[in-house]
DOLO-397609 format. One line per field, with one value per residue (C-alpha): x, y, z; residue number from 1; residue in three letters. Coordinates in Angstrom, 3 decimals. Example, Ala and Ser with C-alpha at 12.3 -4.5 7.8 and 13.67 -1.06 7.14 Angstrom:
% residues 2
xx (12.300 / 13.670) $
yy (-4.500 / -1.060) $
zz (7.800 / 7.140) $
zakol (1 / 2) $
lumlum (ALA / SER) $
***
This chain:
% residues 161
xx (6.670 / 9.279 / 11.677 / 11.141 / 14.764 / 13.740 / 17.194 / 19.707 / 18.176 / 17.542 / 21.311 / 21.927 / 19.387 / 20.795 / 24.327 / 23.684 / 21.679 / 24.163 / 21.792 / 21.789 / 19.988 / 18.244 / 16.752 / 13.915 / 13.892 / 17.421 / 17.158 / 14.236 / 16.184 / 19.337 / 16.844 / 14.802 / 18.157 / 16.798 / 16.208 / 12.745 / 11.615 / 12.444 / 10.682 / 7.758 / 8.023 / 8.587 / 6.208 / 3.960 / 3.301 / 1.167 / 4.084 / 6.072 / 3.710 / 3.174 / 7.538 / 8.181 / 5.518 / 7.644 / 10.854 / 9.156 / 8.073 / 11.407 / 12.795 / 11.398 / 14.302 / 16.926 / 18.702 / 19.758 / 17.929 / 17.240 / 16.643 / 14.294 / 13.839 / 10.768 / 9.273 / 6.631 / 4.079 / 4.838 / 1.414 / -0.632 / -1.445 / -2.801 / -1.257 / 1.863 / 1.043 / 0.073 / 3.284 / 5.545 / 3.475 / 3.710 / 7.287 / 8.772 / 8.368 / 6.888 / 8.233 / 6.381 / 8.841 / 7.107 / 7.415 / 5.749 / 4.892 / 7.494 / 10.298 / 9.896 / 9.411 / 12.553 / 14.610 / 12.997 / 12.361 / 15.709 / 15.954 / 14.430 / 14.284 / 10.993 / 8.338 / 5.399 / 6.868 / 7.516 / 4.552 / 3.958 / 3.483 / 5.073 / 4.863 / 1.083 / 1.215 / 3.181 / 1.049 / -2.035 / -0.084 / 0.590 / -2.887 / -4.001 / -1.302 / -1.267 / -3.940 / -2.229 / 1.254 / -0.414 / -2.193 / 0.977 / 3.028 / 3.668 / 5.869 / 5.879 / 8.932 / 8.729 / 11.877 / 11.451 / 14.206 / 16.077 / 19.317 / 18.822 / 21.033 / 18.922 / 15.850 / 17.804 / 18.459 / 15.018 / 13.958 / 16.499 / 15.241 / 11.422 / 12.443 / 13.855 / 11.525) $
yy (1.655 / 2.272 / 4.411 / 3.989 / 3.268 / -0.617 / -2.393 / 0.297 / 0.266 / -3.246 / -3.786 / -1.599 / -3.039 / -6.729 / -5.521 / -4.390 / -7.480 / -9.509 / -11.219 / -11.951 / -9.707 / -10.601 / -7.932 / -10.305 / -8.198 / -8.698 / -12.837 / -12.649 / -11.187 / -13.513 / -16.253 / -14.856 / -13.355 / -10.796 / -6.834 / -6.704 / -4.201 / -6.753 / -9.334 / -6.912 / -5.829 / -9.750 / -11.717 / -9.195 / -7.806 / -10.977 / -13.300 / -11.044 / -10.935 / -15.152 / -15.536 / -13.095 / -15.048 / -17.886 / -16.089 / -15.028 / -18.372 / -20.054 / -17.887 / -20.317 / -22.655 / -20.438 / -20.923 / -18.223 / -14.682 / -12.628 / -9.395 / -9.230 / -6.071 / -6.934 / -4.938 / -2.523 / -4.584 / -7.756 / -6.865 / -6.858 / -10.751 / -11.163 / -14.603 / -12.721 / -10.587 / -13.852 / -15.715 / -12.355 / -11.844 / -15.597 / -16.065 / -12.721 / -8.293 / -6.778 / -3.600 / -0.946 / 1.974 / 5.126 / 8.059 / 10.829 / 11.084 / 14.199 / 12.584 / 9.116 / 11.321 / 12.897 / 9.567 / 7.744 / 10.555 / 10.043 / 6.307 / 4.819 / 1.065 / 0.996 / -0.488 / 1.277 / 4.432 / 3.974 / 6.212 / 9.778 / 11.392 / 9.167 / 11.463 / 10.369 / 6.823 / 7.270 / 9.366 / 6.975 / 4.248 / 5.911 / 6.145 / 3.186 / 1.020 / 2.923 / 0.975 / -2.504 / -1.206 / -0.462 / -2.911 / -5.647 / -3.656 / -4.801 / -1.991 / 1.143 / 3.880 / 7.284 / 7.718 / 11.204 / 13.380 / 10.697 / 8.233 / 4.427 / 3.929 / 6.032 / 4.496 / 0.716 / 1.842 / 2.989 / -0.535 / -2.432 / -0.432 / -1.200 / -4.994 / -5.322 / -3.860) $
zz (-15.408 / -18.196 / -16.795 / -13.536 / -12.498 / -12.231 / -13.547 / -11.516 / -8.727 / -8.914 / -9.357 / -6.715 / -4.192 / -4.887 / -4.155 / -0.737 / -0.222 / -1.400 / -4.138 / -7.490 / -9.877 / -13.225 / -15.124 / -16.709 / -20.480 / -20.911 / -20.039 / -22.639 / -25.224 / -24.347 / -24.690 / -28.235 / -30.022 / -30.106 / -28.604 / -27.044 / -29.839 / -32.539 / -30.283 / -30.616 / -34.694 / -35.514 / -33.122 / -31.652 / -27.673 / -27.549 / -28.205 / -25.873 / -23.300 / -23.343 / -23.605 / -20.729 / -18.644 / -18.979 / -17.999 / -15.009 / -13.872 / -14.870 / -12.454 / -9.724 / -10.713 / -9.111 / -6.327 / -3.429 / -3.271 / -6.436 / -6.915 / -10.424 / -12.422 / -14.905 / -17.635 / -17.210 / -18.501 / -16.428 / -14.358 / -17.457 / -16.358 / -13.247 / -13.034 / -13.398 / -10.290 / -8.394 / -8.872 / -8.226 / -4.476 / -4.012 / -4.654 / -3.074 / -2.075 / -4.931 / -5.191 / -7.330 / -7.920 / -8.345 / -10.357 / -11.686 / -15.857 / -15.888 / -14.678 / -16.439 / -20.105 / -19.177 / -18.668 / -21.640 / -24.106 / -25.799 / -26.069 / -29.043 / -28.034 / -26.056 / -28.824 / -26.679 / -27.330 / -31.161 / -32.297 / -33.716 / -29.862 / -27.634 / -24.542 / -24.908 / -25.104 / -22.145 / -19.735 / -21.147 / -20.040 / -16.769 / -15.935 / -17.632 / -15.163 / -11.568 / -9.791 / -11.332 / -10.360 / -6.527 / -6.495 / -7.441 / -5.183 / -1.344 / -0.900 / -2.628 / -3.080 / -5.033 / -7.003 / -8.552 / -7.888 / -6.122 / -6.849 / -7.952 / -4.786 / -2.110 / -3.415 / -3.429 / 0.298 / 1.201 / -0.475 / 2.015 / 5.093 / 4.238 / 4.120 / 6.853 / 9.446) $
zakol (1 / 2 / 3 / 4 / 5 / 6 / 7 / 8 / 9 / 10 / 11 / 12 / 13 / 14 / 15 / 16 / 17 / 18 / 19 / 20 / 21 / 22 / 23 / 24 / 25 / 26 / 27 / 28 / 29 / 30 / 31 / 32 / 33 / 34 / 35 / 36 / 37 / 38 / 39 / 40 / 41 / 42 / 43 / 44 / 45 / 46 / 47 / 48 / 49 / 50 / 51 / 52 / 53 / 54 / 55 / 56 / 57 / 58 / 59 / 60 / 61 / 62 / 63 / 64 / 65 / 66 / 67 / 68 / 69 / 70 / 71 / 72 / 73 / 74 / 75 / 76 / 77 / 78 / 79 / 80 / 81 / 82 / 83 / 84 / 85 / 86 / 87 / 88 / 89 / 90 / 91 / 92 / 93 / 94 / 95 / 96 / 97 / 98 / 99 / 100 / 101 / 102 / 103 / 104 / 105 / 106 / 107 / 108 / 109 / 110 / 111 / 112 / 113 / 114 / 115 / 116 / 117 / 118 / 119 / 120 / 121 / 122 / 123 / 124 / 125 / 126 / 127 / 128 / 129 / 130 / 131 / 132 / 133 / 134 / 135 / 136 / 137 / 138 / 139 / 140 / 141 / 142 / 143 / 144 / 145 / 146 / 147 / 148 / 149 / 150 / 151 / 152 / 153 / 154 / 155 / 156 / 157 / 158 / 159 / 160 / 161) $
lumlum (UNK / UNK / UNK / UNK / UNK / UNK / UNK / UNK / UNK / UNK / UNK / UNK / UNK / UNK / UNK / UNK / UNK / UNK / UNK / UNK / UNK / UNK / UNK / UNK / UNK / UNK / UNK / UNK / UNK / UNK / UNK / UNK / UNK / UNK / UNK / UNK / UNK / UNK / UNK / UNK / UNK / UNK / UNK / UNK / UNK / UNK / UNK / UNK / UNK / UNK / UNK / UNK / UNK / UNK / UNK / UNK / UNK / UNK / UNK / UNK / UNK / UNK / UNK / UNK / UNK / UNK / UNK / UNK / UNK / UNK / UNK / UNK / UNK / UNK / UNK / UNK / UNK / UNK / UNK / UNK / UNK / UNK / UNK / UNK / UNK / UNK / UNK / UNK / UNK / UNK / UNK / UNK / UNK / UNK / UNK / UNK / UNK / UNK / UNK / UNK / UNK / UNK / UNK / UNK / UNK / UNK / UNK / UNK / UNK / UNK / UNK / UNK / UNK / UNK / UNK / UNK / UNK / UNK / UNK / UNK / UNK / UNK / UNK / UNK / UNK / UNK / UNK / UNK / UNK / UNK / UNK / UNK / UNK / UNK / UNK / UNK / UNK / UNK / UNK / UNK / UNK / UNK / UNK / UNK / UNK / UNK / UNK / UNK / UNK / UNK / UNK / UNK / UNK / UNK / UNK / UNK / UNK / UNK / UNK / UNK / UNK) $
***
């Protein structure tokens, strides 16, 4: 979910692994031009949706380990979820509706949010998501209260055992 702590800890996980990391919105945007919220306001979340799909699966021509941070919504397409458990650990970070309105409350670049009560578009899209987020997930860490680099650590542990 937005705000989960996806792209630090996913830096922070691939540096102790030794990988590289790609934080899939930002290769999109490289890619479009564009920020993801213009990708949204000029082309739509359907556009979005079909273009970050394609990022995802482009990733397969990569070489060496990667460490992926993907947008929220990558798990709105099941084939999405399909070719993330085929290809590698799924890793659905956790955290509670409190915590994640607290890290993205202030930051005005997430097009879900850009409405008159954001705080409940989010908690709709918390509940709305959870069972695809456990459901995609293989492993599963709770990062409330918690640094991108203990929960990067805890990550490393439950891979290797």
């Amino acid at each position: 979910m937005m705000g989960s702590g996806k792209s630090v800890t996913g830096k922070s996980l691939a540096a102790m692994l030794d990988a590289a990391f790609v934080d899939l919105d930002r290769s999109l945007e490289q890619r479009a031009g564009l920020p993801v919220a213009e990708i949204f306001k000029k082309h739509g979340e359907t556009q979005f949706r079909e273009w970050e799909t394609q990022e995802l699966k482009g990733l397969s021509q990569s070489s060496g380990p990667l460490v992926v941070a993907t947008g929220g919504g990558i798990i709105l397409r099941a084939e999405n979820v399909r070719w993330m458990k085929e290809n590698g650990t799924v890793v659905y970070l956790e955290s509670s509706p409190e915590v994640l309105w607290q890290r993205v409350k202030d930051n005005r670049s997430r097009p879900l949010l850009a409405s008159e009560n954001p705080r409940a578009v989010l908690e709709r899209l918390c509940v709305e998501r959870r069972a695809l987020y456990e459901n995609a997930g293989s492993l599963r860490v709770q990062t409330d209260g918690r640094t991108a680099d203990d929960v990067a650590q805890e990550i490393k542990e439950k891979l290797n055992s």
